[in-house]
C-alpha positions in Angstrom: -34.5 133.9 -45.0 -31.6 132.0 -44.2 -28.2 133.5 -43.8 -26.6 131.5 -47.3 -29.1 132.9 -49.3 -28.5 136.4 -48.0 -24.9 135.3 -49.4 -25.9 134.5 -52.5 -28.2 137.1 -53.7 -25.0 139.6 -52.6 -22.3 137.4 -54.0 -24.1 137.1 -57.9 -24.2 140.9 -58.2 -20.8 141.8 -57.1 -18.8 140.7 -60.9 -18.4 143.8 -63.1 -19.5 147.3 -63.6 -21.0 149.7 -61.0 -23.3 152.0 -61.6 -24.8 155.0 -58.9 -28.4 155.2 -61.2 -31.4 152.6 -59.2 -32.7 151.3 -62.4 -35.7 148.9 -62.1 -36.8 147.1 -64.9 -39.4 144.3 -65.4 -38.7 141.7 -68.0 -41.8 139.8 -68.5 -41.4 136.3 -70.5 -44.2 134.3 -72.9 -46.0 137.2 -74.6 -47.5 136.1 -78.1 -46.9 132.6 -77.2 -50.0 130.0 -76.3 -50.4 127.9 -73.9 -54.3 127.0 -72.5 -56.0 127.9 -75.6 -59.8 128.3 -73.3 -61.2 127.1 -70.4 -63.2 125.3 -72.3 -60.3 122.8 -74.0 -58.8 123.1 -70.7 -61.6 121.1 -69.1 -62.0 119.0 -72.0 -58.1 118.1 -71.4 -58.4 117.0 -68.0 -61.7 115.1 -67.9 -59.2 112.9 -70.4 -57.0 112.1 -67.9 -54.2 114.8 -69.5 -53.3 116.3 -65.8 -53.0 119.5 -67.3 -53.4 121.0 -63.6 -50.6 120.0 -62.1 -48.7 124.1 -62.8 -50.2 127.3 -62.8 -49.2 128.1 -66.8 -51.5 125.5 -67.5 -53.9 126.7 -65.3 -54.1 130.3 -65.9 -52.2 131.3 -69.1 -53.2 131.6 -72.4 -52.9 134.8 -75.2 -53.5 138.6 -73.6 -56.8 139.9 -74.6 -57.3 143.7 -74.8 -58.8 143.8 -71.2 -55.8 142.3 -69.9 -53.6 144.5 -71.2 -55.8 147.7 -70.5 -55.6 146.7 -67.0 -51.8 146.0 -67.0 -51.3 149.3 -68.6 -53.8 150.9 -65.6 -51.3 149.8 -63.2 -48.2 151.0 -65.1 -49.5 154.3 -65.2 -50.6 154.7 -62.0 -47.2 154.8 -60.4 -44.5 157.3 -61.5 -40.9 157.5 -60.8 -38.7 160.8 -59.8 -38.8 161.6 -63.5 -42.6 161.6 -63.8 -41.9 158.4 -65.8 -44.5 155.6 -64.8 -43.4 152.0 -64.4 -42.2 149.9 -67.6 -42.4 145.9 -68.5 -40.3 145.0 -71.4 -43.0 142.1 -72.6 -40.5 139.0 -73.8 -42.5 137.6 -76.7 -42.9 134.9 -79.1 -43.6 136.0 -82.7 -45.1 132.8 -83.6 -47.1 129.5 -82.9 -47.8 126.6 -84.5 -50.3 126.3 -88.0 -51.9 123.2 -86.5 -54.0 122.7 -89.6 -51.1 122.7 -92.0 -48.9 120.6 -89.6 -51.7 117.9 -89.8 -52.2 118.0 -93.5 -48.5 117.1 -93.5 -49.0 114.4 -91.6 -47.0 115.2 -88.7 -43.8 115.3 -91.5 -43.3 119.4 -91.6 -43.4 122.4 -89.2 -45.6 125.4 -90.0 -46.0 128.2 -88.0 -48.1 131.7 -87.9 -47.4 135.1 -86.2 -49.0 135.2 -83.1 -50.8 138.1 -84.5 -53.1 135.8 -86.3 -53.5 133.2 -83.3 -55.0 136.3 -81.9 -57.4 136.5 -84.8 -58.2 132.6 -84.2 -58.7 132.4 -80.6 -61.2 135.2 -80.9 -58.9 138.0 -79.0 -60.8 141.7 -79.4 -59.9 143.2 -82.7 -57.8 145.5 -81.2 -56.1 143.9 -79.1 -53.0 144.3 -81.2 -53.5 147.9 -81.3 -53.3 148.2 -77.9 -49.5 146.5 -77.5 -49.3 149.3 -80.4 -50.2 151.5 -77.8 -48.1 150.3 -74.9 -45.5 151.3 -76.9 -45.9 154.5 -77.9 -46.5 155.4 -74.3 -42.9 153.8 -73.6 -44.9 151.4 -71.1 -44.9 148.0 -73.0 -41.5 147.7 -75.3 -40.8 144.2 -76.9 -37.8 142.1 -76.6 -37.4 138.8 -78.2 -38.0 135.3 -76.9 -37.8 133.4 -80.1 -40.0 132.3 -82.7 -42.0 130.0 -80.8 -41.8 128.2 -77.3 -42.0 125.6 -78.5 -39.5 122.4 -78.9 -40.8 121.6 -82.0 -38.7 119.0 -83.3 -39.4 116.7 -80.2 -42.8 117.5 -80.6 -43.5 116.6 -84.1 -41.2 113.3 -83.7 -43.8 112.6 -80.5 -46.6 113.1 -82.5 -45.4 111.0 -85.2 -45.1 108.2 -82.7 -49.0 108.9 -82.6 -49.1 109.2 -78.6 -53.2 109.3 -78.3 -53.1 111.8 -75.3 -50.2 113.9 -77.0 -52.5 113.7 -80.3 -56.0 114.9 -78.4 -54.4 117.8 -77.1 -52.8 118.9 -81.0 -56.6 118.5 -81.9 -57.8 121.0 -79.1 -54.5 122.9 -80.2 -52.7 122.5 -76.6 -48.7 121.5 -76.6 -47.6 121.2 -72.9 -48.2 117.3 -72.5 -46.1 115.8 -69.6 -45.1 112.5 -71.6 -43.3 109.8 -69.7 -39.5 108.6 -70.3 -38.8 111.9 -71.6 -35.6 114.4 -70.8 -36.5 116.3 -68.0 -35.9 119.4 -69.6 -37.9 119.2 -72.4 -41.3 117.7 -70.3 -44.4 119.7 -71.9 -41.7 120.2 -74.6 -41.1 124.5 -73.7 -37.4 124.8 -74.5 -37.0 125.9 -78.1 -33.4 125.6 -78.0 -33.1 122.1 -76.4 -31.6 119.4 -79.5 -31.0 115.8 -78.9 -29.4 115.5 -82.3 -26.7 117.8 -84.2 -29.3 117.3 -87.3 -31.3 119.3 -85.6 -29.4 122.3 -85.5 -29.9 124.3 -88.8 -34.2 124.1 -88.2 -32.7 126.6 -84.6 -30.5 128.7 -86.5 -33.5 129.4 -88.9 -35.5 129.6 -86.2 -33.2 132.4 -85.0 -33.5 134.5 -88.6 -36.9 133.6 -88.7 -38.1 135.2 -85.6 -35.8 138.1 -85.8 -37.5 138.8 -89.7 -40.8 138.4 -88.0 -40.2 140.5 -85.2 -39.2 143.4 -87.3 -42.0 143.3 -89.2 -44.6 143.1 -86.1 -42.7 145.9 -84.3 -41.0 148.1 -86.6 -37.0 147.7 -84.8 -35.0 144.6 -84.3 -35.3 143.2 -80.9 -32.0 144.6 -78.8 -32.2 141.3 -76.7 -32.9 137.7 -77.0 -33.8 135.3 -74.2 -34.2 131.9 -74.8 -37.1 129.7 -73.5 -36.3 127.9 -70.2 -32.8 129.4 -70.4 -31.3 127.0 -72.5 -29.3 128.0 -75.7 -25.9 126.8 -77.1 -23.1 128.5 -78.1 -22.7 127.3 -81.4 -25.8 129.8 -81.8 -24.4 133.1 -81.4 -22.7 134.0 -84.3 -26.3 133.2 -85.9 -28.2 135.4 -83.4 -25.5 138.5 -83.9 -26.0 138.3 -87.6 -29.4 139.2 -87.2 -28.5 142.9 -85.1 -29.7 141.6 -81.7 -26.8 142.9 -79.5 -27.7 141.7 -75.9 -28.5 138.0 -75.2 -29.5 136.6 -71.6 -27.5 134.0 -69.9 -28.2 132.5 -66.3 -24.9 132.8 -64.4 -24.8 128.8 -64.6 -27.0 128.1 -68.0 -28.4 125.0 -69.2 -25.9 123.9 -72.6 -27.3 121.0 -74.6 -24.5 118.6 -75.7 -25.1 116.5 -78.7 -26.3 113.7 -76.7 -29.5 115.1 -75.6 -28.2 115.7 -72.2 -27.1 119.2 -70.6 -24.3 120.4 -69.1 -23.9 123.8 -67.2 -21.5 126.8 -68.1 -20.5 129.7 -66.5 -21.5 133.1 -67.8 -20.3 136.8 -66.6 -22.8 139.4 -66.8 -21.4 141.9 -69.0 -19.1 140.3 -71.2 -18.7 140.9 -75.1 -18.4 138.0 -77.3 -16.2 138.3 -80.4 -19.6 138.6 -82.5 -20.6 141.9 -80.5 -23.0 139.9 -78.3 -22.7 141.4 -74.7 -24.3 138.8 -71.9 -26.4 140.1 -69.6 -28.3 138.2 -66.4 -31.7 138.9 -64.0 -30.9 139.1 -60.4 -34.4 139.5 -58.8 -37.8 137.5 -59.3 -41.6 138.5 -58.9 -43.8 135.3 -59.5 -46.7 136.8 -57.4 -49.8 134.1 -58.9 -47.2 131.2 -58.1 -48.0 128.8 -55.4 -44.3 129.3 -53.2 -45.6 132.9 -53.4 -45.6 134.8 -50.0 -45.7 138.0 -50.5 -43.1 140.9 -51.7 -40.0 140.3 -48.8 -37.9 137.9 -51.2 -38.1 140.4 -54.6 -37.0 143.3 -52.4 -34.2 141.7 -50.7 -33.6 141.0 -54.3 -33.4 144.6 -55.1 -31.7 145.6 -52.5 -28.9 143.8 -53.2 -28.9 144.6 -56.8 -28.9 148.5 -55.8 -26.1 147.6 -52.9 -23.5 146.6 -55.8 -24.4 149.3 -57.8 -26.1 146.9 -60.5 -30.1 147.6 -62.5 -32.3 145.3 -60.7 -33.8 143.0 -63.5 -36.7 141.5 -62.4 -38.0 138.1 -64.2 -41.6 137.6 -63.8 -44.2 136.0 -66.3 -47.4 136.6 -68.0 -49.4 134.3 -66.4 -49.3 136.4 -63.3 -51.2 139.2 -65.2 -53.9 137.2 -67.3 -57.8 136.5 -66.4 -58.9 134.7 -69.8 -59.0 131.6 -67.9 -59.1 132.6 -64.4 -60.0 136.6 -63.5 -58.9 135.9 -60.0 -55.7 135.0 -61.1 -55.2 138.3 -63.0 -56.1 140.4 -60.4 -53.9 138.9 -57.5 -51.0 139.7 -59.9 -52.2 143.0 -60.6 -52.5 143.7 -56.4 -49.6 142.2 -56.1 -47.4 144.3 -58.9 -49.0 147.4 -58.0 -47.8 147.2 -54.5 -44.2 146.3 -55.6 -44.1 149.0 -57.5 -45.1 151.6 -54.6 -43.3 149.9 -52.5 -40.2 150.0 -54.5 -40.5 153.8 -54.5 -41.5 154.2 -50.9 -37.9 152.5 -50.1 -36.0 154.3 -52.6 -37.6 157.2 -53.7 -34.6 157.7 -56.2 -35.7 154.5 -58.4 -36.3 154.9 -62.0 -38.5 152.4 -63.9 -36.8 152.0 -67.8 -37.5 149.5 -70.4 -34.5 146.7 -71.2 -33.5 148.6 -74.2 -33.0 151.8 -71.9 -31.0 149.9 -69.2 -28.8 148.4 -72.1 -28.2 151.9 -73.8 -27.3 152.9 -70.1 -25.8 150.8 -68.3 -23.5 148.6 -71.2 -24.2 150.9 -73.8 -22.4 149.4 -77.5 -18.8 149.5 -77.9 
């Protein structure tokens, strides 16, 4: 690794507070949210000519099963901390997906959307499979945080499908999203950022969206989410008084994030790690990745340099990963690489500093910036 990026990995965790605690904790983006519905529509897809290969989400992720999460939960238990506590991932989750069949019978004119909780029930997922996240979280191994209502850009979409693209109208029919449509903004190809707008209209349907998922989430999980992150990192600020109105109190920022201006471009801004806005909304940031199923992939020496410099400036190492490292409903293979992969992180991670503690998000944010 080259000596600038030693740099920077040191420079982005020296702003703000200190802290002499080596918290570890795993926030895990896309839970509840689809994306391959089966290997089945995904072959159907690309014998069509949609070139739904060309990234692994595509390829490999789609809604946990029960055996996927059994298995992640094996892992997490098999490893324990200096408190006899075993490893934690904060699952970032989508309450909701699309109601294709009502969104049809509207004729492409309204948005309806269901909890994920019944996708599950449609996609044939075990019957438990809900009970087990139920689980996860009574162990203190599998604690929610929220990601939205959907990942979805849903207002480009339907305007798309309107148009009546035929590829972008196959895949609603085999109830797949991601479509890589030419001549449009980069940053909403395969249409993942919920928070993306290209037109100030659009901006009460997000702020619903906002109290929507929030109401949802509550009822899944019995407790308002403490944090929010926004798909592909890209939320405005005009949002926030919204998003505090609902309880959340922590809401994740890159250090330069994505801002959509009311010409459907972006523009960057700067966000400090620990600041408070005037709603109560305290920013907070990731400083260490683990994509382990991902093709740049080369084993563990990048996410523990990561750490390390995270634990050198006295700061939680917040590692972003993503289901799709963890999933076999598509692809065992890929499932168990991640699993290999996570369980030797995790051992490793101990091995160098036996002193480590594996919390859950809400559990770093009561520590480490608690309220007020």
């Amino acid at each position: 690794m080259s000596l600038i990026y030693d740099i920077i990995i040191n420079l982005k965790n020296i702003p703000g507070k200190r802290f002499k605690r080596k918290l570890v904790i795993i926030e895990c983006d896309d839970w509840g949210s689809i994306r391959m519905p089966s290997r089945e529509v995904y072959d159907k897809l690309l014998k069509s000519n949609i070139p739904v290969n060309g990234n692994r989400f595509n390829s490999y992720d789609t809604l946990a099963d029960k055996e996927d999460l059994e298995f992640l939960f094996e892992v997490l238990l098999s490893v324990k901390d200096k408190n006899s506590h075993p490893a934690v991932i904060t699952p970032v989750t989508n309450v909701a997906n699309p109601d294709f069949k009502k969104i049809k019978e509207s004729d492409f004119t309204q948005y309806f959307y269901e909890p994920f909780t019944e996708t599950l029930r449609r996609y044939g997922r075990h019957p438990e499979t809900f009970k087990i996240w139920g689980k996860g979280i009574e162990m203190g191994i599998f604690l929610p945080e929220s990601h939205g209502r959907e990942h979805i850009s849903v207002q480009i979409w339907l305007q798309k499908l309107r148009e009546g693209n035929k590829q972008l109208r196959f895949a609603f029919e085999n109830e797949f999203v991601s479509v890589p449509l030419e001549g449009l903004y980069w940053a909403v190809q395969e249409f993942r950022p919920e928070f993306y707008f290209n037109n100030l209209n659009q901006v009460d349907f997000l702020k619903n969206s906002i109290i929507d998922g929030v109401k949802l989430f509550k009822k899944l999980f019995n407790y308002i989410p403490h944090s929010f992150v926004p798909g592909n990192a890209i939320f405005h600020p005009s949002f926030e008084n919204t998003l505090a109105e609902t309880g959340v109190k922590y809401l994740y920022v890159n250090h330069f994030s994505h801002i959509p201006d009311k010409h459907g471009k972006l523009k960057l801004k700067y966000y400090r790690a620990g600041n408070t806005t005037s709603q109560g909304l305290t920013y907070y940031t990731r400083n260490c990745a683990f994509e382990p199923t991902d093709s740049g992939y080369h084993g563990l020496d990048l996410t523990l340099k990561q750490i390390e410099a995270a634990f050198r400036w006295g700061k939680p190492a917040i590692i972003s990963t993503h289901r799709v490292n963890f999933i076999g409903g598509i692809e065992k293979g890929n499932r168990e690489k991640g699993l290999t992969e996570l369980k030797l992180l995790l051992t490793t991670i101990l091995n160098k500093w036996p002193d480590a503690e594996f919390v859950s998000s809400a559990e770093m944010f009561r520590e480490f910036w608690p309220e007020g």
